[in-house]
Phi, psi and omega in degrees: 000155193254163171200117188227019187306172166309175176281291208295003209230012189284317154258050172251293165309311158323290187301320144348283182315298205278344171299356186236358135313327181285327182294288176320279240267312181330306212258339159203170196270126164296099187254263209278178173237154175200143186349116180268138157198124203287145205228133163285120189277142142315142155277003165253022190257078187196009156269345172229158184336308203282357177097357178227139187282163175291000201246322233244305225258293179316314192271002157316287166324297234259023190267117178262122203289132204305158200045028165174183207240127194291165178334099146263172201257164196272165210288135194217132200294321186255169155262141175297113156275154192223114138308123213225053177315145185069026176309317173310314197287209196264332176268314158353286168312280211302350192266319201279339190277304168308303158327279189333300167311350150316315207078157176299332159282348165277308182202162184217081160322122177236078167265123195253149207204147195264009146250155168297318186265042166247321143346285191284321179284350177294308212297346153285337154223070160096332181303114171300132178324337205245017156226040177209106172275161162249148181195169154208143182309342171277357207243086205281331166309288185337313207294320195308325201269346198248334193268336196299134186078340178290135189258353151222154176211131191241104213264136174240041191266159171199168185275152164254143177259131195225120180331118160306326188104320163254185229228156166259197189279303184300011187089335204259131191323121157314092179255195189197196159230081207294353217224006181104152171269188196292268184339357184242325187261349207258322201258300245269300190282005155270318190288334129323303165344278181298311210284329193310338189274336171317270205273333172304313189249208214260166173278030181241355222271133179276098200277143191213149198225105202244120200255270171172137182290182202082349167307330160274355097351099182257342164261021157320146179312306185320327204283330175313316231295164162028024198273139184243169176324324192270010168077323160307139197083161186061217194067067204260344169293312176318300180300300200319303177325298166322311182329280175314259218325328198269334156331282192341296211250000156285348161104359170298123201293126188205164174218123239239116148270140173243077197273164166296191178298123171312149176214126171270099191217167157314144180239142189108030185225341165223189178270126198271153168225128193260185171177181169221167181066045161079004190305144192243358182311105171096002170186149170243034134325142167206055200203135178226169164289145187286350190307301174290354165267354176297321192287295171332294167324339210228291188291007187289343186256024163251336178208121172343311185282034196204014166272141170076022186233141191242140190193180189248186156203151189227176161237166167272109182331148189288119173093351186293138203306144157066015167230157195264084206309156214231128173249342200261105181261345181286307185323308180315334186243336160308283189352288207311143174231167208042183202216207198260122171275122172286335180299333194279144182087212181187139171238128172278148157344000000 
């Protein structure tokens, strides 16, 4: 989520942020990780583990932005296998949902997830068992064997932060990462990730990373979360950061999301705004559907214009006067001009 306020108005927003984690952690149970950005819960997120219903993941995938057809991919003599990290989770599925509506002469999906009942809820709301591993990104054999052959991979895994149950000297929830902290999972198990596609997947192969806007703040709120007195733990933009540079300079054809705070609403309804470096620049939103971003994950393996480029993305409000629900996802990026300075933020050691 970006958060690029003024100092004074910095702690309103922290409290904002962690009342709708706190809020969000009430209402479902954390099984899987999945891309973090603090999310507004629903009164219809209270049917599946994640916290969101099944109906509500279909009708996602399958949404098409109104006055035009969602991204297809360009004509290609084989279908693209895909590796799908982070499956389980809340964008994740959506990603997997997506493929799948392509068809299978399109992409051959593998989504992967690091529990059985992270499994068993894909396959319940349709993903066939035969496009789902158990695995886990710390584990570079699983991955490696799970990675072979793939010509893309689209990683949505993240550390998730979750209320401890205690309280600070100031009232305010205590979190932690019960599912790993950002250094095992946001830098180590993506840095497995990438080497695993180095040697496992085709020599074509494309990586695509859906992180969170704020990397240029290292004192962002996000970074604090479970952060302890000794500057060890949290820090979760930082690693992510790390991540991404080491994408970069592995030499591998890629692509970088940075979305705002996730919102679970339909997608394909409004005008998506891309940018880079935290730019507030074309809508002062600062929220996109995970739907569409999902979709933004998918074209990334569609269009030329979206190799090797790192960026951020928002919506513009469903409806908002004079704007033009984004239809074009290759156009979005011709626009765009520059990529993500790396030089901006702090990366850890």
């Amino acid at each position: 989520m970006l958060f690029t306020t003024a100092p004074s108005t910095r702690n309103n927003m922290f409290v904002v942020v962690l009342s709708l984690l706190f809020a969000s952690s009430l209402i479902m149970t954390i099984t899987t990780t999945d891309a973090f950005t603090p999310v507004t819960p629903t009164q219809e997120s209270t049917s599946t583990t994640l916290g969101m219903t099944t109906d509500y993941y279909k009708r996602a995938a399958k949404s098409t932005p109104r006055g035009g057809k969602p991204s297809t991919p360009s004509s290609k003599a084989t279908p693209r296998n895909v590796l799908v990290t982070g499956a389980g989770g809340k964008t994740g599925r959506l990603v997997m949902q997506k493929l799948l509506s392509r068809g299978l002469d399109n992409y051959i999906p593998m989504g992967l997830v690091r529990t059985k009942e992270s499994k068993e809820g894909l396959e319940k709301e349709g993903v066939p068992s035969c496009h789902i591993t158990i695995a886990d990104i710390t584990d570079v054999n699983s991955l490696e064997q799970a990675m072979e052959g793939k010509d893309a991979v689209i990683i949505c895994t993240s550390g998730t932060p979750a209320p401890t149950g205690e309280m600070n000297a100031e009232g305010r929830p205590i979190f932690g990462y019960p599912n790993g902290q950002p250094e095992q999972v946001d830098w180590l198990g993506q840095k497995n990730t990438i080497d695993a596609a180095k040697a496992k997947a085709s020599s074509h192969t494309h990586v695509v990373v859906c992180s969170s806007m704020g990397g240029t703040d290292p004192d962002n709120m996000l970074n604090t979360l479970a952060r302890n007195a000794d500057g060890t733990g949290g820090n979760i933009l930082l690693w992510k950061r790390k991540a991404e540079k080491y994408l970069i300079e592995s030499g591998l054809t890629y692509t970088i999301v940075h979305p705002g705070g996730l919102i679970d609403e339909e997608g394909g309804r409004r005008e998506l705004v891309v940018g880079v470096d935290d730019s507030q620049a074309g809508t002062e939103s600062r929220v996109i559907p995970r739907a569409d971003v999902a979709e933004l994950l998918v074209a990334s393996l569609e269009h030329d214009s979206y190799q090797n480029r790192s960026f951020d993305a928002r919506s513009k409000p469903e409806d908002d006067t004079g704007s033009t629900i984004t239809t074009d996802y290759n156009q979005l990026l011709v626009d765009l001009p520059g990529n993500t300075d790396y030089t901006l933020g702090k990366i850890p050691e």
